[in-house]
Residue, then its C-alpha position, 0 to 999 in steps of 0.5 A: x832626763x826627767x820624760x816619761x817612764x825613763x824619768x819617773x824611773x830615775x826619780x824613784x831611783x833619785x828619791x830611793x838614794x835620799x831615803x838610804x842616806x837618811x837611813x845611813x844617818x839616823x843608825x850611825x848617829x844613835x848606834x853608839x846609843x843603842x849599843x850602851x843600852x844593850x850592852x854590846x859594846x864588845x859587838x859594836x865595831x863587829x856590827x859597823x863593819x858587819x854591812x860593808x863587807x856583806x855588801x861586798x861578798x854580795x857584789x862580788x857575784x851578783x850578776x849570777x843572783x840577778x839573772x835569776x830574778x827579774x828586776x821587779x821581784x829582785x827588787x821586792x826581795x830585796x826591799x822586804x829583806x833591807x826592811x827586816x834588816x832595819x827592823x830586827x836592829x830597831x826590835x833588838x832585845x840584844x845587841x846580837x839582834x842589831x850585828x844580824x840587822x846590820x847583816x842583812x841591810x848588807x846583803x839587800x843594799x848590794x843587790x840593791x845597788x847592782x839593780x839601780x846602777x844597771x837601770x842608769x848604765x843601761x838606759x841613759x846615753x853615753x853623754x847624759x849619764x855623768x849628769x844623771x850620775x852627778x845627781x846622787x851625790x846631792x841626795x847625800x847633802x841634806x841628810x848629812x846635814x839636817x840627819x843628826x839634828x833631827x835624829x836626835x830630836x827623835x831620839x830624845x823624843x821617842x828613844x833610839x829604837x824609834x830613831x832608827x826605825x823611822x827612815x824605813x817609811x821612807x825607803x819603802x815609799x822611794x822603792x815602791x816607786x821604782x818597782x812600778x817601772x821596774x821591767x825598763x831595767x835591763x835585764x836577761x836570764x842567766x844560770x850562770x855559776x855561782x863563785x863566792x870564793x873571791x868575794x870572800x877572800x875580799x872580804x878575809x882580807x879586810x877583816x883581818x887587816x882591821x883586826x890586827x890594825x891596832x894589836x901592836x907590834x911586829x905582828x901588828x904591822x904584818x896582819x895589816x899590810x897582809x890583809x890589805x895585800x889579800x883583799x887587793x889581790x882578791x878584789x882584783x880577781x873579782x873584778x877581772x871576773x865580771x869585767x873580761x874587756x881589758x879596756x873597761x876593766x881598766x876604767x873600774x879600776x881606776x874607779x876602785x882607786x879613786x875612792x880609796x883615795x877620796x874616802x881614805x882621806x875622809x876617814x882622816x880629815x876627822x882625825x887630823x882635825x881633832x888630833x892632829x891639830x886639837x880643835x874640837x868636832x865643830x871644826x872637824x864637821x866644817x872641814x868635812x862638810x867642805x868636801x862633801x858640798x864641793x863633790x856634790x855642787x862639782x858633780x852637777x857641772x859639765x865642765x867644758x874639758x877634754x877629760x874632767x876625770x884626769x883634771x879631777x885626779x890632778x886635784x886629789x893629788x894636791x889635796x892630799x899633798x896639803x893634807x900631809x903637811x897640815x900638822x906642820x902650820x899648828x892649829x889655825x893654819x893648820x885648819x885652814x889647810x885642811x878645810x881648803x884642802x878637802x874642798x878641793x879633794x871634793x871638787x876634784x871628786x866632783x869631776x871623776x867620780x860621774x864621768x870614770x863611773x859613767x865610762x865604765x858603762x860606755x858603749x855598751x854590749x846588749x846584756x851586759x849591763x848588769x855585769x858592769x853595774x856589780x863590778x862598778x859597785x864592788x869597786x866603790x864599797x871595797x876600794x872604799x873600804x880599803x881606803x877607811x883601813x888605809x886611813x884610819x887603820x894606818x893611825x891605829x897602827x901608828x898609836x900601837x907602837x907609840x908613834x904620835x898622831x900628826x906624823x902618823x897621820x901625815x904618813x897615811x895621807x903621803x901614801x893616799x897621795x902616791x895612790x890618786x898619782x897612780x890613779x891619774x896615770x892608770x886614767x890615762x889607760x882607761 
């Protein structure tokens, strides 16, 4: 996995994914910081959400932006544009400065995250790409629990200017590894049309379904469910865009669903630890932290089955099921369910997440790698994306028309259940 050229490539790949998750840790942590100096609290959920949906429209086409660059300069476009990004942010006089920032991270990371999915979709074997796959998901597990401990050290130390700033030394080093083997990525030159339209109608839909999440009322729940509806139907027509095999484009929507599910349900576990059940963050951090550390040590194994990925969905189904009723066992039952509950919600993302990921690549045409590797990509950031509105969105509303937290809750989780049920049965498709 690790020889030659090949591996030292994965490597920087590997080390580029750490520094991401490092920098992903240390904005989040002191953004609510800088925003309070700056006073742009008004700005603040625009410059959260600012870099998702970029990423997004930028995913949704970008096969025909790659196939104008070679790798090597794609990658260094890229990166100067991910740093300028990190540095307007840090600089901010402004909290306009940090949303522009947050923007241009947005367009680098998609371009970024088409380039490194098309080097492991187009240079590793059919049956070694789960485990290479499986591999990132480690990268997240030191920064999500020693980031915040040592930003904020930082951020004491030196101010969160510098807190945020300082993760960019590290990206810049795991970037410049990979731009040294950067010509193994498959690559072919295309003038193909550019089309943002349905990039941007995903993108409309999102926005207005967390616009009107939390307006109250009628009008409320109708913004909402239409926004959903819209970013579904347009992330739909994307998808069928980059992926014109039935066969494979039935593999990535499986895919989008199943992180709609897992990270709709993380969105939730935070809430229905400290609202629903009325523990403090401590417990909410342990029950996150189980999912997180079951996904990535799940992701590691080759399990000796048939098809890890429907066993995997099977366990989402029951997570969230118990999910749903935790409310109902009060607050030290209830914790215990949620925390075993998103453990095995983890393990069961553990054993889909590589392998339906990995299969969206299988038996791959010459060329059409990259292709494959946007859609794969769109389909994790918006059904990601529609999953945190689904979540998190859906208590918003409940909270709106005065419906208390735990049936609120417990009504989200019901539907992210039926949701990884479809995801099971479309995996039998795929």
């Amino acid at each position: 996995m690790f020889a030659g050229r090949r591996g030292r490539l994965l490597i920087g790949l590997l080390l580029a994914e750490f520094a991401a998750a490092v920098q992903v840790v240390a904005y989040s942590a002191v953004l609510p910081i800088a925003s309070r100096d700056l006073g742009g609290e008004r700005l603040y959920g625009a410059t959260v959400a600012a870099g998702p949906l970029v990423t997004v429209f930028v995913l949704a086409f970008a096969p025909a932006l790659l196939g104008r660059l070679p790798p090597r300069r794609a990658l260094i476009w890229a990166t100067g544009l991910y740093a300028v990004g990190v540095l307007a942010a840090a600089s901010a006089p402004a909290m306009g400065w940090v949303l522009a920032g947050s923007l241009l991270r947005g367009a680098a990371s998609g371009l970024l995250l088409g380039i490194g999915l098309t080097a492991i979709g187009g240079l590793y074997e059919d049956a070694l790409r789960p485990r290479v796959l499986g591999l990132f998901a480690i990268m997240w597990l030191l920064p999500s629990f020693a980031g915040p401990a040592l930003t904020s050290v930082v951020a004491v130390a030196a101010g969160w200017r510098w807190a945020m700033a300082w993760p960019i030394v590290v990206v810049l080093a795991a970037r410049l590894l990979v731009v040294r083997d950067a010509e193994l990525i498959p690559w072919q030159p295309s003038r193909s049309r550019l089309a943002p339209g349905p990039g941007l109608a995903t993108v409309a839909g999102l926005l207005l379904a967390a616009l009107t999440s939390g307006l109250g009322g009628v009008a409320s729940a109708v913004g909402f469910a239409a926004g959903l509806g819209l970013a579904i139907v347009a992330g739909r027509r994307v998808l069928a865009g980059l992926l014109p095999a039935p066969a494979r484009f039935e593999v990535v929507r499986t895919f989008a669903l199943l992180c709609l599910v897992f990270f709709g349900g993380l969105t939730l576990v935070p809430l229905l630890v400290v609202e629903g059940l009325d523990r403090g963050v401590v417990a909410s951090g342990v029950a996150l932290g189980a999912g997180l550390v079951a996904w990535s040590l799940t992701g590691l194994r080759t399990p000796r089955l048939n098809d890890p990925a429907r066993l995997g969905l099977v366990l989402l189904v029951l997570a969230l099921a118990a999910l749903a009723t935790a409310p109902a066992y009060g607050p030290v039952v209830g914790l215990g369910v949620v925390v075993v509950g998103f453990a095995v919600a983890g393990a069961g993302m553990g054993l889909a997440y590589p392998r339906l990921m990995s299969q969206a690549f299988d038996a791959l045409p010459v060329g059409a790698a990259a292709g494959v590797a946007a859609a794969v990509g769109f389909a994790e950031v918006a059904g990601t994306a529609v999953g945190s509105l689904l979540g998190g969105g859906f208590y918003s509303l409940g909270e709106s028309v005065d419906i208390a937290a735990g049936p609120s809750m417990s009504a989200a989780l019901a539907l992210l259940t039926g949701a990884a049920a479809l995801a099971w049965r479309r995996s039998a498709v795929a």
